[in-house]
C-alpha positions as CSV (number, residue, x, y, z in Angstrom):
1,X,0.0,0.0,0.0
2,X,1.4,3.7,-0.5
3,X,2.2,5.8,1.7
4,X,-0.6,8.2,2.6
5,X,0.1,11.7,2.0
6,X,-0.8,12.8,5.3
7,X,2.2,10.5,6.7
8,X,4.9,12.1,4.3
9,X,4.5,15.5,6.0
10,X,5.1,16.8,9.6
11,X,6.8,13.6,10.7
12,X,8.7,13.4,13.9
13,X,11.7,14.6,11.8
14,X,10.5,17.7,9.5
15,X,8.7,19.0,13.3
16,X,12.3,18.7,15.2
17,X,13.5,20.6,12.5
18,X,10.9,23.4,12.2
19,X,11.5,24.1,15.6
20,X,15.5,24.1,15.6
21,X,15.1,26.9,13.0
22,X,12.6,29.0,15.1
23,X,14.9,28.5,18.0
24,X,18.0,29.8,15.4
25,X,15.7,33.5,15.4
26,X,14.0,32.8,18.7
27,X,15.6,30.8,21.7
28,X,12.6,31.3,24.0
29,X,10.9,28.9,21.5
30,X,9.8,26.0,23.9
31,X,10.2,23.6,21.3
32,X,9.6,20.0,24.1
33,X,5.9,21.8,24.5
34,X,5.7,22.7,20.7
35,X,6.6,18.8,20.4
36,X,4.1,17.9,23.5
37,X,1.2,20.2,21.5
38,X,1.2,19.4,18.3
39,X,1.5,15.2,17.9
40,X,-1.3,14.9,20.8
41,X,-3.7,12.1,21.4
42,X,-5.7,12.8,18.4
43,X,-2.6,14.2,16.1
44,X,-2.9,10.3,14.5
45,X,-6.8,11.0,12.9
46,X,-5.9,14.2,11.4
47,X,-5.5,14.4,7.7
48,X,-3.2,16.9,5.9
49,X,-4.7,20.0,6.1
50,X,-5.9,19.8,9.8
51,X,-2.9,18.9,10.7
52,X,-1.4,22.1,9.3
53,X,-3.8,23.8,10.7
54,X,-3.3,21.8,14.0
55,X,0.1,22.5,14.2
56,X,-0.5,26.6,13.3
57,X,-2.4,26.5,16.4
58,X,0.1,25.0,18.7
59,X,2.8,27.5,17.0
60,X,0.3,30.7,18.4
61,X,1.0,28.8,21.9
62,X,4.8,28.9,21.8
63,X,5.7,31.7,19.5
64,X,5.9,35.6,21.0
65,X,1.7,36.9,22.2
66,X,2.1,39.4,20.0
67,X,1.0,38.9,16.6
68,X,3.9,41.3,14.9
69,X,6.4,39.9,17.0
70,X,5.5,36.3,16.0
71,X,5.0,37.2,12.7
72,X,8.7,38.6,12.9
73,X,10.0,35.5,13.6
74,X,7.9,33.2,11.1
75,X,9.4,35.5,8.3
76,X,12.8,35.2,9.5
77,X,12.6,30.9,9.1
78,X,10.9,31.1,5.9
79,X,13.8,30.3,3.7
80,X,14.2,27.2,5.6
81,X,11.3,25.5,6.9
82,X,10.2,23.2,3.7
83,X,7.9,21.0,2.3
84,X,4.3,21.0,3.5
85,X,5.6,22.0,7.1
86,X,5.9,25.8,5.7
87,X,2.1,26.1,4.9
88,X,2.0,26.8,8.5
89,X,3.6,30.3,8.1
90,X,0.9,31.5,5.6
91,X,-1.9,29.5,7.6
92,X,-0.7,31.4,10.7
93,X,-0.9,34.9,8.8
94,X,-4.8,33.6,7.4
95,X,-5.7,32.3,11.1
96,X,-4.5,35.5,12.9
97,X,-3.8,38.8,10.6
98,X,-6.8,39.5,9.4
99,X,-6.2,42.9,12.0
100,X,-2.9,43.6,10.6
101,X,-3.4,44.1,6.8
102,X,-0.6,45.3,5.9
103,X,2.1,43.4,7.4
104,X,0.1,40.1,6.8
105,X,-0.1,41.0,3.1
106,X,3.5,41.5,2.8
107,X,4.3,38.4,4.8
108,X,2.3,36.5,2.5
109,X,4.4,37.9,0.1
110,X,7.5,36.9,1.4
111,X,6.2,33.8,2.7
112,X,4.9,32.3,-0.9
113,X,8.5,32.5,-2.2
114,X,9.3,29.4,-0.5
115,X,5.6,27.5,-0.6
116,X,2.5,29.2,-1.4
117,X,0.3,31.4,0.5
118,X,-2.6,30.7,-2.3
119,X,-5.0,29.4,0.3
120,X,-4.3,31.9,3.3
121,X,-4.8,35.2,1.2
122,X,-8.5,34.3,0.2
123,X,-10.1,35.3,3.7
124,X,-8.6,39.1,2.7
125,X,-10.2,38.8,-0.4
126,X,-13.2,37.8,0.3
127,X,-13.6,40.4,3.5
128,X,-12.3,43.5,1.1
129,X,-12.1,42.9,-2.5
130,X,-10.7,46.1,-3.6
131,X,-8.1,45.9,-1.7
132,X,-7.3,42.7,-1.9
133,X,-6.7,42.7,-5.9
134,X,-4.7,45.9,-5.1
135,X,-2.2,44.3,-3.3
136,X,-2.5,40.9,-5.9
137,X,-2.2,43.1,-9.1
138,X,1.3,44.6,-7.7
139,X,2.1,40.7,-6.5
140,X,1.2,40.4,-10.6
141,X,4.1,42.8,-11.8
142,X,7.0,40.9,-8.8
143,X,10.5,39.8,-10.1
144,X,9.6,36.9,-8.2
145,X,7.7,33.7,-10.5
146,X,6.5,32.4,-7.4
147,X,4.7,35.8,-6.3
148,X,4.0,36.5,-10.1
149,X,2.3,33.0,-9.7
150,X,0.2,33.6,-6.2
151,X,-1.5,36.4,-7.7
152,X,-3.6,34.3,-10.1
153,X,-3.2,31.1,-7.9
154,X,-4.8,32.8,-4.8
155,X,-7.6,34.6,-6.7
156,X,-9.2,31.9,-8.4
157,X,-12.4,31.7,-7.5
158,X,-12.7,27.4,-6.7
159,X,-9.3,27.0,-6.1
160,X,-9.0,22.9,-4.8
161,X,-8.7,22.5,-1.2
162,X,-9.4,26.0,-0.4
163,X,-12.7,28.6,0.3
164,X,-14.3,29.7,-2.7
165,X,-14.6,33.1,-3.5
166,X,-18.6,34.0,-4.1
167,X,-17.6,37.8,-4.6
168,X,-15.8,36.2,-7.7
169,X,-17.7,33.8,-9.0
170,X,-20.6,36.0,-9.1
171,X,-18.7,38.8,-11.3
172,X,-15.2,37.7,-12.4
173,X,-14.1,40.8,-13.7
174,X,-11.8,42.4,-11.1
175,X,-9.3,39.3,-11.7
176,X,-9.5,40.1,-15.6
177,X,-6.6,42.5,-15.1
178,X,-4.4,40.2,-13.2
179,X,-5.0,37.8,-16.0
180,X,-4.0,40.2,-18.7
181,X,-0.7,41.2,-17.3
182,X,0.3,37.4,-16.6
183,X,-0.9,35.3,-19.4
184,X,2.0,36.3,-21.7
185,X,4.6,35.8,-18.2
186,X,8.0,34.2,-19.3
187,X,7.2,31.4,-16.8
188,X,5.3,28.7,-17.7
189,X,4.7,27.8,-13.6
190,X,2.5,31.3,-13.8
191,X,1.3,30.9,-17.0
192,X,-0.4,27.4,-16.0
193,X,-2.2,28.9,-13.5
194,X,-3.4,31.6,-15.4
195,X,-5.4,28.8,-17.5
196,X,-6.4,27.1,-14.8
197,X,-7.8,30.5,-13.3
198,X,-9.7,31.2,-16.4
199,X,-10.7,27.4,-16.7
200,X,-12.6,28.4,-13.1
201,X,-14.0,31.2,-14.4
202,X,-15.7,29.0,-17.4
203,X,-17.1,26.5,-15.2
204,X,-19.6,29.6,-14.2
205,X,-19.4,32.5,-17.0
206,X,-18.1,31.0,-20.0
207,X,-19.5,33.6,-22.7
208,X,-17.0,36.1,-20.6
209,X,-14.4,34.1,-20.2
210,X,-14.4,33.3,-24.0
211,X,-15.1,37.2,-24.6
212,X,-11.4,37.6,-22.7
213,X,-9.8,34.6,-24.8
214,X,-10.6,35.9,-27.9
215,X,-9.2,39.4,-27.6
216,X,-5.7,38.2,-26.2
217,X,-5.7,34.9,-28.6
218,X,-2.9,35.6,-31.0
219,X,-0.6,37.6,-28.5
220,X,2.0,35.1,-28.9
221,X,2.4,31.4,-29.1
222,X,2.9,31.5,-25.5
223,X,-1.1,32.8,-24.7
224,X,-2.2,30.8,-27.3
225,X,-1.2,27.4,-25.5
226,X,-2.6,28.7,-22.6
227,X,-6.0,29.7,-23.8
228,X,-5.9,26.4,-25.0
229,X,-5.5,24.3,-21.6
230,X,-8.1,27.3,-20.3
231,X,-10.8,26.3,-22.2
232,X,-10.3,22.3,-21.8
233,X,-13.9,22.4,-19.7
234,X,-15.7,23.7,-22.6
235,X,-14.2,22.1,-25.0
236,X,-14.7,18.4,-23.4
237,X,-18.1,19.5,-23.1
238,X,-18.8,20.4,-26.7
239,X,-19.2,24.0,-26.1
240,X,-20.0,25.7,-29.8
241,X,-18.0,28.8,-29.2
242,X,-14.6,27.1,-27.8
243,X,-14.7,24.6,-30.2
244,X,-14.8,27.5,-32.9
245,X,-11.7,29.5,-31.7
246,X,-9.5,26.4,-31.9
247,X,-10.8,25.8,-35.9
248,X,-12.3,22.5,-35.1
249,X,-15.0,21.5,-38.0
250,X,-18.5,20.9,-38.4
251,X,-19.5,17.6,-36.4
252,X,-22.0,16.9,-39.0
253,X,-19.4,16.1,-41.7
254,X,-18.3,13.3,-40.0
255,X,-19.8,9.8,-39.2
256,X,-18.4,6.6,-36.9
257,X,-18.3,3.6,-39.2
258,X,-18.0,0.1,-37.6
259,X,-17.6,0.8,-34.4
260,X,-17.1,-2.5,-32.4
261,X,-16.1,-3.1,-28.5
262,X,-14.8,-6.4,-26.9
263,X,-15.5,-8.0,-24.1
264,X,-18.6,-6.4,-23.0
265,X,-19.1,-8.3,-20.1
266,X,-15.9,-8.6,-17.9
267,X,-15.0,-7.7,-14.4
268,X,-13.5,-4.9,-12.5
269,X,-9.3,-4.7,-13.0
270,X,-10.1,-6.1,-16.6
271,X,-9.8,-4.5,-19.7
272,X,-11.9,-3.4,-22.7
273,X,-10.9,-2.6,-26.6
274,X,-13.0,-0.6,-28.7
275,X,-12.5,0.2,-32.5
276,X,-14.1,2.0,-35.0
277,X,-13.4,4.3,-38.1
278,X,-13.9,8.0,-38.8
279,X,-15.4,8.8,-42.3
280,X,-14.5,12.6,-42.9
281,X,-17.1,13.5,-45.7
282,X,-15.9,17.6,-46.1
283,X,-15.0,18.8,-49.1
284,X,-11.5,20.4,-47.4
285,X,-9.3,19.0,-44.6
286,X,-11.5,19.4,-41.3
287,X,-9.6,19.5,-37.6
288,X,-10.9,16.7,-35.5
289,X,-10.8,16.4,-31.6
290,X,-11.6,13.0,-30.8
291,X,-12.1,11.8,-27.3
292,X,-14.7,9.3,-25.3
293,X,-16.8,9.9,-23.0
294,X,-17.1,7.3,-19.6
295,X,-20.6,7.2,-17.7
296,X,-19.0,5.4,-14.7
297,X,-21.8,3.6,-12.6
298,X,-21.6,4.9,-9.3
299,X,-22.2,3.2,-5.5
300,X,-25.3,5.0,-5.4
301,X,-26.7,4.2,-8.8
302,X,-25.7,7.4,-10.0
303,X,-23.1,7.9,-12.6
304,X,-20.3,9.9,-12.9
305,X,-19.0,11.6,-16.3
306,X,-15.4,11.6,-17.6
307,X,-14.4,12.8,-20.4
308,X,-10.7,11.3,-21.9
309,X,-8.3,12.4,-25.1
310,X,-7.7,10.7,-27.9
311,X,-6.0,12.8,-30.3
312,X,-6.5,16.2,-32.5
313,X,-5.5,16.6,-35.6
314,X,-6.0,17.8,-39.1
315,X,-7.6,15.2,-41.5
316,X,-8.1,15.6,-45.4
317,X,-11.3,13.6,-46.4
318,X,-11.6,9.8,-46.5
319,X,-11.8,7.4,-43.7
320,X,-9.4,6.1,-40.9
321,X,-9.5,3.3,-38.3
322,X,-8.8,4.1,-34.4
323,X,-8.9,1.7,-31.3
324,X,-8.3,2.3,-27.4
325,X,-8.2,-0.1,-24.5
326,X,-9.9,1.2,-21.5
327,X,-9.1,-0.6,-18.0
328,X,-11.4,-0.8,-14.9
329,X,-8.6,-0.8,-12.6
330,X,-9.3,0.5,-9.4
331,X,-7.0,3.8,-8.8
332,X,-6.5,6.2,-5.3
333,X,-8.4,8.4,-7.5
334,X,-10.7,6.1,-8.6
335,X,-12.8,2.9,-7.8
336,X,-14.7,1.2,-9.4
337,X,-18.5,-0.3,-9.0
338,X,-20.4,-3.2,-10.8
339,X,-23.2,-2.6,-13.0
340,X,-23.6,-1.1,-16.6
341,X,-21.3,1.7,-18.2
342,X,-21.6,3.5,-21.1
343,X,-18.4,4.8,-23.4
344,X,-19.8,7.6,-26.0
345,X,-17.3,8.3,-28.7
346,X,-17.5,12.3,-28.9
347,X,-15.9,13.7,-32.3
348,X,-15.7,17.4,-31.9
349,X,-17.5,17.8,-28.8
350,X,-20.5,15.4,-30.6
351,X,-21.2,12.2,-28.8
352,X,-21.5,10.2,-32.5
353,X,-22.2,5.9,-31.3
354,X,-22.7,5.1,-27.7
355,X,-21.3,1.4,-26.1
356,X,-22.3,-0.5,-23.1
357,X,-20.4,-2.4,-20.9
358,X,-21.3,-5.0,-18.0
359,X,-19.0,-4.8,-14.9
360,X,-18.8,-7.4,-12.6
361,X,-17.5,-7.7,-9.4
């Protein structure tokens, strides 16, 4: 079995060690009762995040009363407290400097040069909007990829793991400068979250967010890829307009000819094949996207929709043959249930022949 992520992180060793290096900058640090605190009777139940957030509580025990003065010290360890351990330093500024704006902004700052501070910014944000994107849209113009990066990380409005941002989901346009100034960034790090921000923004206004990508598309090669990755939601979903800006053809030129799958009974950690071939009827070479589409049964009856590549490209007319195995191996992201599943081959965001498949325990 693999080791669970929660396990990796503030082990016996990486706590020892965060707690030398706040007694290097502060040698009142009672680091036996920071120990004592933190890995407690229920420190063993906790997954990854509450322990961070565990462990930012026992640091407000032991570190200075006074917010400025332990914030003092958390910014002088930052360079050297690593992995997940130095989440805690952000986490401490989004637990207790919501009354100090200005320093907590700028430690956040400082503090997401050596992990992120994506998550702990968002309670500003959503408590004072204007002034949040002030300080994010100077974190926007930093030498610093990492900070560059936070600007459009930490403002996205259903960021994983973190609070979402209703302010911003309900009107995304004070993150549209941010955006703007980043999406041509020499760093592919912030560039990547820059799609993924605008991917966010699709999920809930997609005629704006495809407004945006259509004034900056052709910029440079560099925006182009990442309008691209942006607009993966819509275009795995068939959305007219997305599929238009990339130059992908009419659906209705092209038929599934066929289209065969084998075994469709089997069980779960086995395998399918399905084959089939593409007649491409335009007059011109048409750009295809091909992917399919699996309707996972679910525990509850339900089912559950995933969409999955399998290629793009530009094809002159005629026909061609294509075949994928699929397995129903059970994942850590995914397991899988017994009953009837449905594969739809999608040509252009078009679901064009439909199979079925019996899984069995």
């Amino acid at each position: 079995m693999s080791e669970k992520l929660k396990d990796r992180f503030f082990t016996q060793h990486s706590l020892n060690a965060m707690a030398d290096a706040i007694m290097q900058v502060y040698p009142q640090f009672d680091k036996i009762r920071f120990l004592h605190l933190v890995v407690g009777p229920e420190w063993s139940d906790l997954e990854l995040k509450a322990r961070m957030r565990h462990t930012t509580q026992c640091l407000s025990q032991t570190l200075p009363d006074s917010y400025l003065d332990a914030l003092h010290v958390l910014k002088e360890v930052a360079s050297v407290v690593t992995g997940f351990e130095a989440m805690c330093l952000p986490d401490f500024v989004e637990v207790f400097g919501l009354g100090y704006w200005d320093a907590s902004l700028e430690a956040l700052r400082k503090f997401t040069r050596y992990s992120s501070s994506e998550f702990a910014i968002r309670p500003f944000l959503d408590r004072s909007p204007e002034k949040g994107m002030a300080f994010m849209r100077s974190c926007a113009r930093d030498p610093h990829e990492n900070v560059r990066r936070f600007a459009s990380e930490g403002c996205r409005p259903r960021l994983p793991w973190a609070m979402n941002l209703p302010g911003f989901i309900k009107d995304p346009e004070p993150i549209r400068p941010i955006l703007e100034t980043l999406i041509n960034d020499p760093s592919e790090f912030v560039r990547r979250s820059v799609a993924n921000n605008l991917n966010d923004i699709s999920k809930d206004h997609p005629e704006i967010m495809l407004d945006w990508c259509e004034t900056w598309m052709g910029m440079s090669p560099h925006a182009d890829k990442i309008i691209k990755h942006a607009c993966r939601t819509l275009l795995k979903s068939g959305h007219n307009r997305a599929l238009k800006l990339f130059g992908y053809g009419d659906g209705t030129q092209v038929k599934i000819l066929e289209a065969k799958i084998h075994p469709v009974v089997l069980k779960i950690g086995e395998s399918t094949t399905f084959s089939y071939k593409l007649e491409i009827k335009s007059p011109e070479p048409m750009r295809i996207r091909l992917e399919y589409v699996m309707e996972y049964m679910k525990l509850s009856g339900k089912t559950s929709r995933k969409v999955f590549k399998l290629t793009e490209n530009t094809y002159s007319p005629g026909i061609r043959s294509f075949n994928k195995t699929h397995a129903f191996t059970n994942m850590s992201t995914r397991k899988h249930y017994p009953g009837r599943h449905r594969i739809g081959l999608q040509v252009n965001g078009e679901i064009k022949h439909t199979f079925e498949v019996d899984l069995q325990p």
